[in-house]
N, C-alpha and C positions, 0 to 999 in steps of 0.2 A: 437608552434601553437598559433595564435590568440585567443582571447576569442570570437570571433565573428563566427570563425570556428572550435572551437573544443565541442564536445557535451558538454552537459548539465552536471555539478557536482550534482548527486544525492546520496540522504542520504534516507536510506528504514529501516524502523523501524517496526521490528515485531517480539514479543518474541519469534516463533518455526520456526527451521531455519534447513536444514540439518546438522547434522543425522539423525535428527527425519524425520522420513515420514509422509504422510498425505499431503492432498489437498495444507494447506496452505506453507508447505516447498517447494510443487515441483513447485507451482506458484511463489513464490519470486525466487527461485533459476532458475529456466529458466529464466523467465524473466530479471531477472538482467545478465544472461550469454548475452543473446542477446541483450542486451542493451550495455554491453560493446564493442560484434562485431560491433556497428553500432557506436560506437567512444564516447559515452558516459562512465564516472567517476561515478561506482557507489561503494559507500561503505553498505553494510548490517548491521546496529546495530541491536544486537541479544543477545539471553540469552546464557550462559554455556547451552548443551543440557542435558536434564532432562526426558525426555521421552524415552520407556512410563516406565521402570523401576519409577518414582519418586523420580530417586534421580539423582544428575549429577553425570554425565559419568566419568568414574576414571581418565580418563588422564587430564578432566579439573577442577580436584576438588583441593581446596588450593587456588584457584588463585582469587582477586578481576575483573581484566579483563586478555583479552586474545586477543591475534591479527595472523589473519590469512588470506589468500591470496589464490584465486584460480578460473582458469576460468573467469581471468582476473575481480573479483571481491573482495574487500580488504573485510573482515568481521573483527565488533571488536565485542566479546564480552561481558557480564557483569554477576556476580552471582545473582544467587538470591537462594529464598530460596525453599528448594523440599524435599517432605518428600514422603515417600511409602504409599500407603492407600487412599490416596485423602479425601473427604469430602469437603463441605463448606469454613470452615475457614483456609482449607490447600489450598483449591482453591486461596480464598483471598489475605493470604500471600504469595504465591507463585506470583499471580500479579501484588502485589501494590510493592514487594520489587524491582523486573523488573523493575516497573516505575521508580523512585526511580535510580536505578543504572544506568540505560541505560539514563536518564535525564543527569547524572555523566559522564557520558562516551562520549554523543554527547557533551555536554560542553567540556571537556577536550580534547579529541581526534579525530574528527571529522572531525575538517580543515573545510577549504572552503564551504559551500553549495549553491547553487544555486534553489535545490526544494528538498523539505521533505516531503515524502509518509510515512504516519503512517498508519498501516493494523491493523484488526478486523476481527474476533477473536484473542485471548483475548480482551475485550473493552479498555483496561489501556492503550497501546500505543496512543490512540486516546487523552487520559487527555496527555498524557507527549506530545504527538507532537504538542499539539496545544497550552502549553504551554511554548514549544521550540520557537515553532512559533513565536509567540508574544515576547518571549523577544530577537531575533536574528533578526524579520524580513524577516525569508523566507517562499517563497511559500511553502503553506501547501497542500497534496493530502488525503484528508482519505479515504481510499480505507475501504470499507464495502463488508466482505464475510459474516456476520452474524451480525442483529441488535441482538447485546449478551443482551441490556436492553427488548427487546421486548419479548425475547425469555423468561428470567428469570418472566417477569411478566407471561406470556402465560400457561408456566410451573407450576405458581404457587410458587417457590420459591421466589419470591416477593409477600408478598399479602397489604400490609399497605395500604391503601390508600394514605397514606402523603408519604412513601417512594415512591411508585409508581409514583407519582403526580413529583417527585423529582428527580426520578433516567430518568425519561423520557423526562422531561424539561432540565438536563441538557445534556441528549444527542442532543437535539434537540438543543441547544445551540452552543453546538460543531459545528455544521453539518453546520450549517448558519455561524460560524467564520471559516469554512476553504473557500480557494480558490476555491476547485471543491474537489468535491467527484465523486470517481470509483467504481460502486457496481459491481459483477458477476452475475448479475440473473434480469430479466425484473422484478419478483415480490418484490424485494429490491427494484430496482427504483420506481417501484409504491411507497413502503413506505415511503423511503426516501422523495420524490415529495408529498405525504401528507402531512409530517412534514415541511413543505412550502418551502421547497431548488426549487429555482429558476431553472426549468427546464435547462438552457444553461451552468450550473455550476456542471451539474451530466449526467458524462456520461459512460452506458454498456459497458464494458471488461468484456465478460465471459470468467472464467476457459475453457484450453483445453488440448491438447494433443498433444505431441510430435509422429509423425508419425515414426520417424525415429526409436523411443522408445519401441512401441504397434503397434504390425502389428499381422497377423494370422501366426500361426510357428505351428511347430508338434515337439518342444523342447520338452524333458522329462521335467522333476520336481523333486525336491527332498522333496518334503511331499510326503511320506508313504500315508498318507489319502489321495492324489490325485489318487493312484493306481486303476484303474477299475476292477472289471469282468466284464466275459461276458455279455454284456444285461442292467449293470447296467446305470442308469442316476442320475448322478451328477449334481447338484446343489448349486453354490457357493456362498461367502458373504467375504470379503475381504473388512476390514477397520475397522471405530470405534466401540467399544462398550459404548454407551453413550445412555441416555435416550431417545435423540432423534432419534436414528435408530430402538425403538421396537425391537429388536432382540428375546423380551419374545412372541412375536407376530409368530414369524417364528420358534420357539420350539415350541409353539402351533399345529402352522400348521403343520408341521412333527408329530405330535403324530397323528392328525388327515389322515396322509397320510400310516403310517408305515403298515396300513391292508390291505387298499386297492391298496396300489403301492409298495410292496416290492421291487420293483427294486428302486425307491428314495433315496437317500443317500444326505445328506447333511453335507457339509464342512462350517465350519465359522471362519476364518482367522481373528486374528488383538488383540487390546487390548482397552481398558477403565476405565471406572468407574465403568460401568457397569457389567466388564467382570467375577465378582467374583460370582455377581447373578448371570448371564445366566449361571456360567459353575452348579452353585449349583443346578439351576432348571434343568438343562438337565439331572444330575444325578437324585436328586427324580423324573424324570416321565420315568428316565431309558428307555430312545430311544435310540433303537439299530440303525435307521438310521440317527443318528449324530456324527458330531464329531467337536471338537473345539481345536484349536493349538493357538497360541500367534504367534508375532509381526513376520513378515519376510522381508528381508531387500528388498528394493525396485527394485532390478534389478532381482529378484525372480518373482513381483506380474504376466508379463507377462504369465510366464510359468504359471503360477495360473489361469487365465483367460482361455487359449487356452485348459486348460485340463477339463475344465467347461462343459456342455452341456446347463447349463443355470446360467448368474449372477444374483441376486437379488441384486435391490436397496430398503432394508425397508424404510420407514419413517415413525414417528409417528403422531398421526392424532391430530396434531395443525396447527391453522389457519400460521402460521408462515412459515411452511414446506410449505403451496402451491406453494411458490416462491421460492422452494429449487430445486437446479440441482448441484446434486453430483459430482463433477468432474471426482469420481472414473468410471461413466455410460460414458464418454466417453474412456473412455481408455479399460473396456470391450467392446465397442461400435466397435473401432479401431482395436482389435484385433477379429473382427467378430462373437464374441459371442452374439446369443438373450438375451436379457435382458428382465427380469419382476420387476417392479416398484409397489413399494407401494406409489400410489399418484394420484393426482384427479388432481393437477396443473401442472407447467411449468416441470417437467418430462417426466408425461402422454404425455403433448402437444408435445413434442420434439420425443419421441417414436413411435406417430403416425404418424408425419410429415414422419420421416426415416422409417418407416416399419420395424424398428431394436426390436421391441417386443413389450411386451403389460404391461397394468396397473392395477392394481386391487386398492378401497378403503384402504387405512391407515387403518388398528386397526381390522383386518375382517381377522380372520382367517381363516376363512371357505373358506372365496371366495380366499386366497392366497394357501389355499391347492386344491381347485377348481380347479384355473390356471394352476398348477405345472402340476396337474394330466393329464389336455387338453394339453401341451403343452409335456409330455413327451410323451403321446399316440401319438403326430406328426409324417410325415415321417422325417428321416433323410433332406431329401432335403430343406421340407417346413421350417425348423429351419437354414437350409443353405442359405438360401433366405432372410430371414432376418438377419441375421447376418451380408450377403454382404451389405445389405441399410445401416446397422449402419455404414461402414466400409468407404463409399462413402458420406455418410450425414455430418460423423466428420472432413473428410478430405475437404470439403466443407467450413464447417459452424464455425468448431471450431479448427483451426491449430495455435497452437500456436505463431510461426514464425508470421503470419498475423495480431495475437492479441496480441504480445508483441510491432508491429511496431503501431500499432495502440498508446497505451498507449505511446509511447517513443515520439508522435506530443503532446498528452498533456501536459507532462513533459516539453518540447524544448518550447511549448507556451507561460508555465508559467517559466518559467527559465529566458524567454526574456523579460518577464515584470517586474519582480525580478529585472534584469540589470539594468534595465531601474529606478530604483525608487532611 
């Protein structure tokens, strides 16, 4: 085949890649699935997986790299370091040594490229790819699902003035030496477009959902806690436990619900950093109507959604979340479940648009036990009602298919000016 007619040699850099689940594995890995049906050469450099155990996975432990093929997609990838427990500085070294190996591994084994997508979160791919960049000469993509320096400052885990002044300058550095930057979220592009990126060089790919994936089923489950009685309403939470989804927020509110709505139950699926505190506090405030399980492998979450009466998306109440849209709120979205949002920005806005459910304030317990309480008193229908908006809203607005061909012209644009230099 021609170079002129065969797609685009892409190199896609992002340290959590499947196994692991979570937003940003099932974004890279669709999308590079369908990036290959449409004739594009994509390779994924990627970590040994590590999650969420913290430590790598037994079958890939020993090995400096590792190379693997599937779905017409070559993945290589590189160790780094993972310890159980998390914190800080396990955070660190688990990122910087990624940068570091997987630097090692596109140099070495790579081949050919044409365009390099370096993704965020983690922020380290962003230093390695744009230091690939420049010493290779290829187009660079930084695809941003979270400004991770904004977040740390916002959080508070940055407070120096000279670091902040520092770790922000040299994002913003980055941002203006890649080619084009890809955010998922209108309030990322707001940011990004403050940090002065030239509007025509940053363009929206939101996260979406595989229809074929998430649809409405009456599949059993096999979580135990999914089980109903008679009469009861379930309430679900399925994903991370990390600072930013407040999850101490929605044990709140279930303490606040447990008297007056015995029927409430609540399930909260997934794992973290955070997931050691929230199981500790669920225990001392001794709710009878929770319950919390660990990580379940992805072709489960559906049956998880369907068996719901209502998902919740939390977020915590920093200015940074307004321009947060979970990817997970479409795929309960798709399988017909109402959903309640903790969020005032691009959530909310998206919730009302589709009639697929409602929002309450970040950080407000009261008002998220408020909700529950209004929305489990509903009839069966009026929650079937909204469930069908969200179901026609995603298949609309957010299909993947449509948003992976989208991204695959930017790619093929800059692949051809690549050729060309």
């Amino acid at each position: 085949m021609s170079q002129e007619r065969r797609g685009p040699r892409v190199a896609y850099l992002v340290q959590q890649f499947t196994p692991e689940v979570g937003a940003g594995p099932a974004r890279v890995s669709e999308m590079a699935a369908r990036w290959s049906r449409a004739g594009a050469m994509v390779t994924v450099v990627t970590a040994m997986p590590n999650r969420p155990e913290g430590r790598i996975h037994s079958s890939y432990r020993g090995r400096l790299f590792a190379l693997e093929e599937g779905d017409g997609i070559r993945v290589l990838r590189s160790w780094l370091y993972a310890r159980p427990g998390g914190g800080l500085l396990t955070t660190l070294l688990n990122n910087v040594s990624f940068l570091f190996t997987s630097l090692l591994l596109l140099l070495r084994q790579a081949g050919p490229i044409d365009v390099l997508i370096a993704s965020s979160p983690p922020w380290f791919p962003h230093i390695g790819g744009t230091w690939f960049s420049r010493w290779r000469g290829v187009p660079l993509v930084l695809e941003v699902r979270d400004l991770w320096p904004d977040y740390l400052v916002e959080m508070g885990i940055v407070r120096h003035p000279w670091v902040v002044r520092a770790l922000l300058g040299y994002e913003r550095r980055l941002l203006l030496r890649a080619d084009h930057v890809v955010v998922v979220t209108e309030g990322l592009r707001q940011r990004v477009l403050a940090k002065g990126i030239p509007s025509d060089r940053v363009t929206l790919i939101t996260n979406g959902v595989d229809p074929a994936q998430y649809y409405p089923s009456t599949e059993s489950t096999t979580l135990p806690e999914l089980q109903k009685s008679p009469g009861e309403f379930l309430v679900g939470y399925l994903g991370n436990f990390g600072a930013g989804q407040s999850l101490g927020c929605v044990l709140e509110a279930a303490g606040l619900l447990r008297g007056t709505h015995p029927q409430v139950r609540f399930v909260l699926v997934g794992d973290g950093t955070e997931y050691p505190r929230i199981r500790a506090m669920a225990e001392r405030l001794a709710l009878p109507n929770v319950a919390l399980h660990g990580v379940i492998p992805k072709e489960e979450t559906r049956a998880f959604y369907n068996a719901c009466d209502l998902c919740l998306v939390p977020l915590a109440a920093l200015p940074v979340f307004e321009g947060a849209l979970p990817s997970k709120m479409f795929e309960m979205m798709a399988c017909g479940r109402p959903v309640l949002a903790q969020s005032t920005g691009e959530a909310a806005l998206h919730l009302a648009r589709s009639g697929a459910g409602w929002s309450v304030a970040p950080g407000d317990a009261s008002a998220l036990a408020g909700a529950i309480g209004r929305i489990a008193g509903m009839s069966p229908e009026e929650r079937h009602t909204a469930g069908a908006g969200g179901v026609e809203y995603v298949g609309r607005h957010f299909n993947r298919d449509a948003l992976a061909a989208r991204f695959l012209e930017v790619l093929r644009a800059l692949s051809s000016v690549g050729r060309r230099r």
